[in-house]
Structure formats: structure tokens, C-alpha cells
Backbone as CSV, one residue per row, in Angstrom:
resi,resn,N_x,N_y,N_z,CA_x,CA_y,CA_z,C_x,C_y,C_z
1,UNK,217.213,40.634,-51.908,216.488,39.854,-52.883,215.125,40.525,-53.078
2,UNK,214.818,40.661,-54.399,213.420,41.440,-54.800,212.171,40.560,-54.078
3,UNK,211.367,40.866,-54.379,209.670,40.454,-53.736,209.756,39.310,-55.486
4,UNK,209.999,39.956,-56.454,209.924,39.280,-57.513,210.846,37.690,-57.449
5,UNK,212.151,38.135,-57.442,212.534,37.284,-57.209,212.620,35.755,-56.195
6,UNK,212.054,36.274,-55.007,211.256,35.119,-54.362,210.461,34.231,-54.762
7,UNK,209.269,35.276,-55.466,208.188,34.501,-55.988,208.433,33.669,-57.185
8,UNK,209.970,33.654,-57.847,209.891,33.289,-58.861,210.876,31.827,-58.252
9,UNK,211.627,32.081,-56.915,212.690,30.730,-56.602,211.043,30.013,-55.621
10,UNK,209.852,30.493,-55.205,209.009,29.590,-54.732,207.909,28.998,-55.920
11,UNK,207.780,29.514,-56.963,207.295,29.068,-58.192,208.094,27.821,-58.828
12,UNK,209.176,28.068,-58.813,210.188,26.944,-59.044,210.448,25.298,-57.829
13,UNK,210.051,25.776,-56.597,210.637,25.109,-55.913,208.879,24.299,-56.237
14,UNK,207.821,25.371,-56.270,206.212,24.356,-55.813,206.006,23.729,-57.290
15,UNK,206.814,23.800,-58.289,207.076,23.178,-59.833,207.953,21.534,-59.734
16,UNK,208.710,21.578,-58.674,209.682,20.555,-58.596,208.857,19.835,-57.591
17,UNK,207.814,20.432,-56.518,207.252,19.604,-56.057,208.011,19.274,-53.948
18,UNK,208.307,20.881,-54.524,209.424,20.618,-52.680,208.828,21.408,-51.907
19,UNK,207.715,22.000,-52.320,206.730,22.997,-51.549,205.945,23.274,-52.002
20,UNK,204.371,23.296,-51.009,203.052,23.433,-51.228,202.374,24.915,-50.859
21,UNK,201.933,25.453,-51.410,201.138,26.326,-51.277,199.524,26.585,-51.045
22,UNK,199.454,27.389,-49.784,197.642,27.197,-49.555,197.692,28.976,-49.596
23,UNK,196.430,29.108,-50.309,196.092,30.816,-50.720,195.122,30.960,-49.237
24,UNK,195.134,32.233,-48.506,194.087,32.219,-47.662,194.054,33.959,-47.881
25,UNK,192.886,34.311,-48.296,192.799,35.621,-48.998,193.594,36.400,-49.883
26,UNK,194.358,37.133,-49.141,195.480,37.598,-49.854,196.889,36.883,-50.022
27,UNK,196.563,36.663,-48.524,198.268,35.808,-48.701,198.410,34.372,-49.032
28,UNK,199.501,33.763,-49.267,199.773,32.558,-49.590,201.006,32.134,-49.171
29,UNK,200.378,31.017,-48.263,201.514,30.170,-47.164,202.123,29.642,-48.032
30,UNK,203.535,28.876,-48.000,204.496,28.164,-48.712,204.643,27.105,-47.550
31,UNK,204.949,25.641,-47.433,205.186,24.907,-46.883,206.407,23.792,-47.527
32,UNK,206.882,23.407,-46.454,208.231,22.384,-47.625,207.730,21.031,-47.576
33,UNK,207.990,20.429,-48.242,207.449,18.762,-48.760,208.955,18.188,-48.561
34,UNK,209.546,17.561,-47.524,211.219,17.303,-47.435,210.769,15.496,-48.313
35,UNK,209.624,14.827,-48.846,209.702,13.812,-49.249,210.565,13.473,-50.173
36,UNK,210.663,14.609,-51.466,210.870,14.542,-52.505,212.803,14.376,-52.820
37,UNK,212.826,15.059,-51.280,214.896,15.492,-51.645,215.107,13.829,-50.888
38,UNK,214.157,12.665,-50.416,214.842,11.606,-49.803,215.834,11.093,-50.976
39,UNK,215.519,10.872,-52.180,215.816,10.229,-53.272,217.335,11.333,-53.711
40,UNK,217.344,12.230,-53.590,218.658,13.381,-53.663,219.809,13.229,-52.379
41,UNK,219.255,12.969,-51.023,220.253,12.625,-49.828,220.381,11.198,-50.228
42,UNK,219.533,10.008,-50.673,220.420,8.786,-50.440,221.437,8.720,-51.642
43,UNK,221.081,9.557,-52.730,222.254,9.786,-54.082,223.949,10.564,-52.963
44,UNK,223.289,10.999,-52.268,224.681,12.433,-52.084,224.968,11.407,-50.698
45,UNK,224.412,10.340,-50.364,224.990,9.526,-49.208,226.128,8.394,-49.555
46,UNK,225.674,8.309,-50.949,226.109,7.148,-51.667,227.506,8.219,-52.047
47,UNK,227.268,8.847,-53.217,228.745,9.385,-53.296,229.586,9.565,-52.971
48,UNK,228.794,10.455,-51.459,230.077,10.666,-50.202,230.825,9.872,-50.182
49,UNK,230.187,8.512,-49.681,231.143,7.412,-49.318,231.958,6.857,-49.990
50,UNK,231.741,6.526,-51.669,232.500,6.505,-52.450,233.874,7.515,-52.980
51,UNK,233.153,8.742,-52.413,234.399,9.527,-52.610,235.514,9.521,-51.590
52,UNK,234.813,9.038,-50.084,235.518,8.691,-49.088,236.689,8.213,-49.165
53,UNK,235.975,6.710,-49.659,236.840,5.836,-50.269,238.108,5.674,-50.896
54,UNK,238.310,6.550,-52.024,238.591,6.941,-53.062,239.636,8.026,-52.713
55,UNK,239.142,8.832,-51.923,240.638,9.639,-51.085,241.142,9.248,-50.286
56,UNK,240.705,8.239,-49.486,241.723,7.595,-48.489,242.767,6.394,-49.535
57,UNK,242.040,6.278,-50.292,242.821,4.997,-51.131,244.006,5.793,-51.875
58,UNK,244.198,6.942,-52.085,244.787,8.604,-52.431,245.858,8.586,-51.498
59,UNK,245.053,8.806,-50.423,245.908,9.268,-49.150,247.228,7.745,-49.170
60,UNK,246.874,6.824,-48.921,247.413,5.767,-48.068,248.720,5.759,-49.787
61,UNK,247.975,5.818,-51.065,249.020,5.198,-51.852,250.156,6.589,-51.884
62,UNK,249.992,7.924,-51.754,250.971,9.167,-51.659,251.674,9.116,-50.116
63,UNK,251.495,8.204,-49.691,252.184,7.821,-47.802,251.306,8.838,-47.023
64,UNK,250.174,9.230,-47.063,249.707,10.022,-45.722,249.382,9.444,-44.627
65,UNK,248.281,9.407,-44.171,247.464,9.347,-43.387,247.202,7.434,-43.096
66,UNK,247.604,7.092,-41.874,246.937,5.855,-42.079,245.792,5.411,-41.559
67,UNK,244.797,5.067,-42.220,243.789,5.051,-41.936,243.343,4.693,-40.688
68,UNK,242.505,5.486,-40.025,241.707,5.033,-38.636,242.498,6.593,-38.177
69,UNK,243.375,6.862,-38.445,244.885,8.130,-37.451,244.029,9.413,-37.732
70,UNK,243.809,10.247,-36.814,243.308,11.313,-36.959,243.848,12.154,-38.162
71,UNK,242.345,13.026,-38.611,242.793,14.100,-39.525,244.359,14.964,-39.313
72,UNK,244.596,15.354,-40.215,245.657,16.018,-39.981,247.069,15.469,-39.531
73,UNK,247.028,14.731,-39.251,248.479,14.163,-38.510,248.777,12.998,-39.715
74,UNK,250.284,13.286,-40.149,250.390,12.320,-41.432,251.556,11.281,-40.649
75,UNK,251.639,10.114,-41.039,252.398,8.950,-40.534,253.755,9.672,-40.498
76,UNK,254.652,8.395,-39.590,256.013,9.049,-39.129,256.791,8.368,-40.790
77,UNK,257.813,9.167,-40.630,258.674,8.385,-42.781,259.998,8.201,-41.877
């Protein structure tokens, strides 16, 4: 990855607000702000589970898996 290209995915990231920057002469620290992604993990917490859902309800109506039964092992027919 170029020197350019860095500066242009940490320009982007301190634009969205997911990292701060302090200049101290020449150089310039980058720091991460994890506040901003809380609102992005409780979205992708929520889905999960819904998608959870949603394939086991998959699973159970095509005869697999009955729920609680470990991965991989499909019911006896």
C-alpha cells in the first residue's frame, strides 16, 4: 500500500469521525474514536440475530438440524 494511499484511507476515516489526529512537528499521530462504530455493532447485533433466526426457521422447515443439536450433525429420518 502507497504512503499516498494511507493518507487518503486516514483522511477518510478522520472525515467519518473514527479517528483523531494530533500534528506534533512533523509527524501526525492518528488515534481511533471506537464511539462512533457503537451505533454500526448494535445495527450488525440486531441483524445477526434476525438472520439467526431466519436460518434456523430454514433449517428446521427443510428437516435439518434440530434446534439446540450441535452444528453439523443433521436429525436421524
Amino acid at each position: 500500500m502507497t504512503r499516498q494511499a494511507v493518507a487518503k484511507h486516514l483522511s477518510a476515516l478522520r472525515a467519518a469521525g473514527l479517528v483523531e489526529a494530533e500534528r506534533n512537528g512533523r509527524e501526525v499521530r492518528y488515534r481511533l474514536t471506537p464511539e462512533p462504530l457503537g451505533g454500526a455493532l448494535a445495527w450488525l447485533v440486531t441483524v445477526g440475530a434476525q438472520w439467526d433466526e431466519r436460518l434456523e426457521r430454514l433449517r428446521r422447515h427443510l428437516g435439518g438440524n434440530r434446534p439446540g443439536s450441535p452444528p453439523g450433525r443433521s436429525s436421524p429420518r
